[in-house]
N, CA, C and O atoms as CSV, one atom per row, in Angstrom:
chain,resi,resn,atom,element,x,y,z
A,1,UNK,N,N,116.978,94.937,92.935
A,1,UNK,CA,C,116.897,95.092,94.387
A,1,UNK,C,C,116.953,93.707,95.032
A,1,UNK,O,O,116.159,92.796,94.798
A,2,UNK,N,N,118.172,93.654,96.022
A,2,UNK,CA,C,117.783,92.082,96.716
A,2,UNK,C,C,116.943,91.815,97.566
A,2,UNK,O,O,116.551,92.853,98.099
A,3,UNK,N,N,116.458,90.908,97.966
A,3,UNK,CA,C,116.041,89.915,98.812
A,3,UNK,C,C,115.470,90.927,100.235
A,3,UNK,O,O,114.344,91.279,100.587
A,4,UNK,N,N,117.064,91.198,100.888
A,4,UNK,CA,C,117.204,91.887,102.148
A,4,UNK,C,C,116.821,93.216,101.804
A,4,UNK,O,O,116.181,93.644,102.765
A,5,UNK,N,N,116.898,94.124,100.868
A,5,UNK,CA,C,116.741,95.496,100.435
A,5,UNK,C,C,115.092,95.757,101.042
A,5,UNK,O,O,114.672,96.355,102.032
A,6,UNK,N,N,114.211,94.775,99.605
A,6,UNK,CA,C,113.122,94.397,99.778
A,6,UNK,C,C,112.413,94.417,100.943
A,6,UNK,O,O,111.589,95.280,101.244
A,7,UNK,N,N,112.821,93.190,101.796
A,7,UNK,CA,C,112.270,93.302,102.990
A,7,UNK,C,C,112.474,94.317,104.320
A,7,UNK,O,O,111.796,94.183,105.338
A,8,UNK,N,N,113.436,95.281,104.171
A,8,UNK,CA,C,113.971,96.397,104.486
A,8,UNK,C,C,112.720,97.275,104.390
A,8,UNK,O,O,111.957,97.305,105.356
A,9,UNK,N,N,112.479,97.936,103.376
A,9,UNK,CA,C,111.784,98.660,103.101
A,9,UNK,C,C,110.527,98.183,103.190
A,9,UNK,O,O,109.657,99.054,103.204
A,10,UNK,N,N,110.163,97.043,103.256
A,10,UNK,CA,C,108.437,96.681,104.022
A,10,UNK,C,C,108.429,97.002,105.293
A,10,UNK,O,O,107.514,97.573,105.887
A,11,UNK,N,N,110.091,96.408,106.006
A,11,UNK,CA,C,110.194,96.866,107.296
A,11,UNK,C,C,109.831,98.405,108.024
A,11,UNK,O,O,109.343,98.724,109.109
A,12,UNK,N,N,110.384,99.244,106.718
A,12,UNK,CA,C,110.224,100.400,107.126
A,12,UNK,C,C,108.723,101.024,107.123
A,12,UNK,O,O,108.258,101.803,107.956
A,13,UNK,N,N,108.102,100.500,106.006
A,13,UNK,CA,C,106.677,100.702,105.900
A,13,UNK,C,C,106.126,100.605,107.182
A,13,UNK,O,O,105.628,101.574,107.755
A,14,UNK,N,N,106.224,98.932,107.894
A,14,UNK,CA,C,105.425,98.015,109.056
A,14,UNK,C,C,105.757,99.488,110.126
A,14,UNK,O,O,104.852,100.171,110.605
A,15,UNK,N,N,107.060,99.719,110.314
A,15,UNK,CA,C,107.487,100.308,111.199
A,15,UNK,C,C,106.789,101.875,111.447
A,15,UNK,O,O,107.193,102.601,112.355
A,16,UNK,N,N,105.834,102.228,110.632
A,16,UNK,CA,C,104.925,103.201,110.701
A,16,UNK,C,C,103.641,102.937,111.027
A,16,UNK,O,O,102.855,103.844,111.300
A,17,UNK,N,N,103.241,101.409,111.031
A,17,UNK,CA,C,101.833,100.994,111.546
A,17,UNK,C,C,101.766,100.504,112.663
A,17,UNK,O,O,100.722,99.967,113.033
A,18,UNK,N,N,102.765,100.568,113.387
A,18,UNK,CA,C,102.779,99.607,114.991
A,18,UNK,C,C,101.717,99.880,115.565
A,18,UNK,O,O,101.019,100.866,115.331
A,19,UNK,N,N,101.447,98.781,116.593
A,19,UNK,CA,C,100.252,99.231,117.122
A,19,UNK,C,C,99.700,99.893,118.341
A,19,UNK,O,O,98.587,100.110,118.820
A,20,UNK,N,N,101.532,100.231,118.779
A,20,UNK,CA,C,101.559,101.060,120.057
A,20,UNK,C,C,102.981,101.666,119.911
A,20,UNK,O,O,103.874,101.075,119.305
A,21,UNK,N,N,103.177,103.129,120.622
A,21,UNK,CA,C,104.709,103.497,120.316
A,21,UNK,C,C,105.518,102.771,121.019
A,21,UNK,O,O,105.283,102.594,122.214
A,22,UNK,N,N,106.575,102.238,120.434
A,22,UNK,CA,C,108.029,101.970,121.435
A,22,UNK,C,C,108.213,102.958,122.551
A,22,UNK,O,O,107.707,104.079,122.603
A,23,UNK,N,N,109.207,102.250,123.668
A,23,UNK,CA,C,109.699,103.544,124.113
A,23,UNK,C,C,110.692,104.381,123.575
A,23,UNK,O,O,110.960,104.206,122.386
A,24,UNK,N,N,111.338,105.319,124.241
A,24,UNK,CA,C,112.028,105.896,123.757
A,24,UNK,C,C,113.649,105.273,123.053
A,24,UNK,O,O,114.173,105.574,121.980
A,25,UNK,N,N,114.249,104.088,124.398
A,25,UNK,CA,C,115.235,103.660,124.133
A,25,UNK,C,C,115.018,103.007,122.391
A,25,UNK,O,O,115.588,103.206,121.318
A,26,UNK,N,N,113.816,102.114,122.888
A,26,UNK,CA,C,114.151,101.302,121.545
A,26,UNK,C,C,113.460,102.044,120.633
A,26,UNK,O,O,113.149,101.120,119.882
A,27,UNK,N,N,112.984,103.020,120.130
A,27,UNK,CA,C,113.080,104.747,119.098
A,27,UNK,C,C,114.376,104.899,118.902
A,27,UNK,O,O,114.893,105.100,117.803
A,28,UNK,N,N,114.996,104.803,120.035
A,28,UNK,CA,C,116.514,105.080,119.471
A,28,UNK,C,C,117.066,103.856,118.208
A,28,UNK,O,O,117.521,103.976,117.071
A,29,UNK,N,N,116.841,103.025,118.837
A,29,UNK,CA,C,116.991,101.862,118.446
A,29,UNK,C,C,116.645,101.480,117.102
A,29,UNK,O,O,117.286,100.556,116.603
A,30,UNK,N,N,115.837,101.977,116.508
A,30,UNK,CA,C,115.565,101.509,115.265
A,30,UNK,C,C,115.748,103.066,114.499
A,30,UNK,O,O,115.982,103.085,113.290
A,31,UNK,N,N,115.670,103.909,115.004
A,31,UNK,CA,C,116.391,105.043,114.172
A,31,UNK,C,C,118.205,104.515,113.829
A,31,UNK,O,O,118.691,104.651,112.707
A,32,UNK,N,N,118.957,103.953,114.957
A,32,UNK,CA,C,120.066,104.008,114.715
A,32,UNK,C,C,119.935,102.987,113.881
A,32,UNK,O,O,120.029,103.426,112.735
A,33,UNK,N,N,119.729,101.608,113.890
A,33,UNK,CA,C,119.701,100.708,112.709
A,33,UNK,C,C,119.511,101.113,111.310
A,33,UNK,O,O,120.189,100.577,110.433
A,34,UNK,N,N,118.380,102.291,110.949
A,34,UNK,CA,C,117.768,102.652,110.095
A,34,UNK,C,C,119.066,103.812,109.276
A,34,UNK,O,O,119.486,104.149,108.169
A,35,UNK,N,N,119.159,103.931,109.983
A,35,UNK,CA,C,120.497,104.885,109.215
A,35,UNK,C,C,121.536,104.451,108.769
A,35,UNK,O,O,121.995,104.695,107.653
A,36,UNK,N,N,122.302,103.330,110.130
A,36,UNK,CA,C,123.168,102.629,109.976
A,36,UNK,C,C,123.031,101.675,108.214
A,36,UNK,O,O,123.861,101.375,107.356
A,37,UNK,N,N,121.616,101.488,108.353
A,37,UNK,CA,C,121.721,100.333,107.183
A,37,UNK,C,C,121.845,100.829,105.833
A,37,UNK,O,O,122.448,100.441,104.833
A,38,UNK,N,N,120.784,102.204,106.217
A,38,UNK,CA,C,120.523,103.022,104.700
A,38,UNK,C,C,122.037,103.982,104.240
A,38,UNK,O,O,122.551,104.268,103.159
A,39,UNK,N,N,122.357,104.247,105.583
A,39,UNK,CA,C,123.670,105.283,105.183
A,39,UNK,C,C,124.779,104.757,105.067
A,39,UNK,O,O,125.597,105.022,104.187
A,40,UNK,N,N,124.940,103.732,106.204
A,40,UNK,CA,C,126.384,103.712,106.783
A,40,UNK,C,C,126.809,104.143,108.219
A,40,UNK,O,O,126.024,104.515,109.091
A,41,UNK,N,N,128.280,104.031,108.353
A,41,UNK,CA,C,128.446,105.182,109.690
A,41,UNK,C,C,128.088,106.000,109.977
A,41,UNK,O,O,127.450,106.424,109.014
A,42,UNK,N,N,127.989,106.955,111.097
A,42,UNK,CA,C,127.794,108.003,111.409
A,42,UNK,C,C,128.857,109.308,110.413
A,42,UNK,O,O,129.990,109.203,109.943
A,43,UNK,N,N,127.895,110.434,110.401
A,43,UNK,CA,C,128.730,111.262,109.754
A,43,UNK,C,C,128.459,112.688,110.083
A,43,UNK,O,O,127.288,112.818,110.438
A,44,UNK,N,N,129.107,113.769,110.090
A,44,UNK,CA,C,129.448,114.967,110.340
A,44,UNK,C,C,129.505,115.252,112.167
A,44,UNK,O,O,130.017,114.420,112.916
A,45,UNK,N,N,129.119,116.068,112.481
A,45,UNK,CA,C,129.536,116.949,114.001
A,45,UNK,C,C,128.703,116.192,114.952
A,45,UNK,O,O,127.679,115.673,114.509
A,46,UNK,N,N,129.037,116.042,116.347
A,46,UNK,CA,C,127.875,115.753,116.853
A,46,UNK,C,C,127.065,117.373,117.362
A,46,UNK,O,O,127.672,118.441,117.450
A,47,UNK,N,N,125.998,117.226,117.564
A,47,UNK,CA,C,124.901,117.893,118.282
A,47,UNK,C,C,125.691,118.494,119.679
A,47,UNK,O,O,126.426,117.797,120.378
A,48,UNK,N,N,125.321,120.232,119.989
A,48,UNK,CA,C,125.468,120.382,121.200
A,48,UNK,C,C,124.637,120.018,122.122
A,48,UNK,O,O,123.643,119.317,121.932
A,49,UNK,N,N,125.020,120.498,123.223
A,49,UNK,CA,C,124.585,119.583,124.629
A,49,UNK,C,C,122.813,120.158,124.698
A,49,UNK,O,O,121.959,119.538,125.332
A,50,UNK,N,N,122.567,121.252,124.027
A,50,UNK,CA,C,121.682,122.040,123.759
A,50,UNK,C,C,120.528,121.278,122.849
A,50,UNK,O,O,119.331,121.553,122.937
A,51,UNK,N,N,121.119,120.199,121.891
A,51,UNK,CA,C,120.126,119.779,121.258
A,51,UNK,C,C,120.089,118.178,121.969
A,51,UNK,O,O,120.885,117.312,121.605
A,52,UNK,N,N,119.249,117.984,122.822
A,52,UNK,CA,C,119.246,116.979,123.732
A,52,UNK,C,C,118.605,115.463,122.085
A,52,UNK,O,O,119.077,114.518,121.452
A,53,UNK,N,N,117.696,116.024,122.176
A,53,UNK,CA,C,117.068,114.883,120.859
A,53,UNK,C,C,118.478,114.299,119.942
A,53,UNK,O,O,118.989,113.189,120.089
A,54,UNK,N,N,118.871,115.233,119.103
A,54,UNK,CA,C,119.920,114.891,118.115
A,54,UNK,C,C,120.735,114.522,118.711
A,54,UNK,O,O,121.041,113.397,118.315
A,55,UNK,N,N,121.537,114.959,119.800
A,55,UNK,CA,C,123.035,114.116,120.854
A,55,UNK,C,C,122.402,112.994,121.161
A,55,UNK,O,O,123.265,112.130,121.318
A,56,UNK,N,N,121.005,112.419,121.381
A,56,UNK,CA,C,120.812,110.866,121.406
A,56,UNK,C,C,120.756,110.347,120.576
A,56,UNK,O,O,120.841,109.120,120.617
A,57,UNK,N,N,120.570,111.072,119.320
A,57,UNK,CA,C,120.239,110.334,118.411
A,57,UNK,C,C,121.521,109.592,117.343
A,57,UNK,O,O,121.520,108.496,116.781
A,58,UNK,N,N,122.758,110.903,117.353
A,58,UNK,CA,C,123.795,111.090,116.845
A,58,UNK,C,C,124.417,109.887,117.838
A,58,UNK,O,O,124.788,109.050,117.016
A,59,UNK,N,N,124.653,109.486,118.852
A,59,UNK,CA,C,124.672,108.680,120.280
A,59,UNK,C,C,124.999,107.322,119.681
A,59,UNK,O,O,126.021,106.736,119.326
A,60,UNK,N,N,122.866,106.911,119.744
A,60,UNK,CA,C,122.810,105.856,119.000
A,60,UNK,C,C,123.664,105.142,118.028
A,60,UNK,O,O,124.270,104.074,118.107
A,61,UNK,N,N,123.540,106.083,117.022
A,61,UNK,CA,C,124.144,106.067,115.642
A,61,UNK,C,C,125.563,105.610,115.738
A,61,UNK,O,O,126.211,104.700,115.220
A,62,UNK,N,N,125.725,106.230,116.286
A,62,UNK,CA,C,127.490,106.139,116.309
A,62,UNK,C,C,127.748,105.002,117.256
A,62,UNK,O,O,128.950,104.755,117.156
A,63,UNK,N,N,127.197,104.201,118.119
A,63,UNK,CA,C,127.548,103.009,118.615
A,63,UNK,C,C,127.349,102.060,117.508
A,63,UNK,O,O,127.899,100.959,117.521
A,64,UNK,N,N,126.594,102.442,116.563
A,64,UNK,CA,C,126.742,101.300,115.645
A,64,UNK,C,C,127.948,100.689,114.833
A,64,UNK,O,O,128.113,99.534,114.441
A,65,UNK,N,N,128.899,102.030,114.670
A,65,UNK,CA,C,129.621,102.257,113.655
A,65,UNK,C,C,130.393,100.940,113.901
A,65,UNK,O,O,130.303,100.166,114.853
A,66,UNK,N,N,131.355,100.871,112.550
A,66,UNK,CA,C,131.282,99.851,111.926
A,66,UNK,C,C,130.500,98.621,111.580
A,66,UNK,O,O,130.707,97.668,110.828
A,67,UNK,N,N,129.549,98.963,112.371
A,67,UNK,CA,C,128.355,97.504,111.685
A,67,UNK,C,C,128.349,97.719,110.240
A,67,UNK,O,O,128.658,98.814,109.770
A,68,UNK,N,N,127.865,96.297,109.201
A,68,UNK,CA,C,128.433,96.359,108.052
A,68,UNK,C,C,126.727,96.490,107.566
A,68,UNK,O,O,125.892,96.116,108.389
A,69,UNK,N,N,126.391,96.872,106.605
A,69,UNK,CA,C,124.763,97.892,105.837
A,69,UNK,C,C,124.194,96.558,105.656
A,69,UNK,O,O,123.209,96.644,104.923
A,70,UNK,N,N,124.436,95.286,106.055
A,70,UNK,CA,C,123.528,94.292,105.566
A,70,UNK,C,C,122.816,93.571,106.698
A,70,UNK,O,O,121.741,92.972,106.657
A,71,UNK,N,N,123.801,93.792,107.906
A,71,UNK,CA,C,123.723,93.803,109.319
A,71,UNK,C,C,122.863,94.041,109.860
A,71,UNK,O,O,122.059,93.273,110.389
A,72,UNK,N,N,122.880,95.736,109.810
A,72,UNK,CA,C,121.946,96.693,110.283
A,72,UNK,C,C,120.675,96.227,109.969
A,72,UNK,O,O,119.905,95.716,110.782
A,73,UNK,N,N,120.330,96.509,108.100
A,73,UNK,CA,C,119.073,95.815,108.277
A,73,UNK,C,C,118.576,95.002,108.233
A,73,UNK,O,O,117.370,95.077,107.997
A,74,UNK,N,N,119.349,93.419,108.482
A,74,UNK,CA,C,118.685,92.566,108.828
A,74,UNK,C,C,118.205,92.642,110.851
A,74,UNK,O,O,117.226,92.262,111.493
A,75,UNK,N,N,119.079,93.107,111.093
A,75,UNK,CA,C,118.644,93.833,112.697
A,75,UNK,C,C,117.436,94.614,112.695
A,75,UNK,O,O,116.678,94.478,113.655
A,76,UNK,N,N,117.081,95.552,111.603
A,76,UNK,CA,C,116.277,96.379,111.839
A,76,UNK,C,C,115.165,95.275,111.530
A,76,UNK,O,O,114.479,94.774,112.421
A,77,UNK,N,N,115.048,94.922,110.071
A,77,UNK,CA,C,113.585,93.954,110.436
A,77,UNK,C,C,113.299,93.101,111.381
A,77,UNK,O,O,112.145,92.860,111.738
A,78,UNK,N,N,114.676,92.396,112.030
A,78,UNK,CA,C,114.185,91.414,113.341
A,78,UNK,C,C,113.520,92.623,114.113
A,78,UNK,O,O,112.291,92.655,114.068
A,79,UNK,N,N,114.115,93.540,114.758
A,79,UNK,CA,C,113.115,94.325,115.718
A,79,UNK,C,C,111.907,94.852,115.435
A,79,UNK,O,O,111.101,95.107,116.330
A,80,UNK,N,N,111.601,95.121,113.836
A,80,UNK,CA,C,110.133,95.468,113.676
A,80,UNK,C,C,109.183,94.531,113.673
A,80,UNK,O,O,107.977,94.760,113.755
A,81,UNK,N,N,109.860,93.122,113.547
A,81,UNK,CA,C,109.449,91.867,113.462
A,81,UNK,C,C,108.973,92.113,115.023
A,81,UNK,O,O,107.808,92.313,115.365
A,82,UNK,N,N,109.654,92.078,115.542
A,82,UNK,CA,C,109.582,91.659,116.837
A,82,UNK,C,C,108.339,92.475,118.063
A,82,UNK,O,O,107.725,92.119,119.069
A,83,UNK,N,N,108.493,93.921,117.100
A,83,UNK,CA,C,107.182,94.886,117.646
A,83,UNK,C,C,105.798,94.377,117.352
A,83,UNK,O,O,104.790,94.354,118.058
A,84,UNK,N,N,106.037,93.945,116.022
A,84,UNK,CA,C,104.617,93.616,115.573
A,84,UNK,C,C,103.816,92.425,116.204
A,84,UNK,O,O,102.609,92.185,116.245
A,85,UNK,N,N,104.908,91.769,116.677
A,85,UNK,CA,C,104.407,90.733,116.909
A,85,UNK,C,C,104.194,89.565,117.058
A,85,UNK,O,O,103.087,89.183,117.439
């Protein structure tokens, strides 16, 4: 496991102890990083207009696309970095 993997996944840990919720935007925000980094692009259908949560979320996601998986989570720990503190 490298370096960035590593600290990824502490990230993700930290990112369950904050010490107050984000708002919503930046919820979006580190969900889309979080996928982006672990998955990749966005993938399958988007959400109907009906599922308001998932069409933001699917949203997010997909503005990321093409960001490259090493990107993402070095993005994602700067912002959990950045919640904590």
């Amino acid at each position: 496991m490298s370096k960035l993997d590593t600290a990824f996944d502490a990230a993700v840990a930290a990112s369950k102890t904050l010490a107050s919720r984000p708002d919503n935007q930046t919820l979006l925000q580190i969900y889309a990083l979080y996928k982006q980094g672990s998955q990749g692009d966005v993938s399958g259908k988007r959400p109907g207009f009906t599922d308001l949560v998932g069409r933001a979320k699917y949203d997010a996601w997909a503005k990321l696309q093409g960001t490259a998986s090493d990107a993402a989570k070095q993005a994602y720990i700067d912002l959990i970095k950045k919640l904590k503190g």
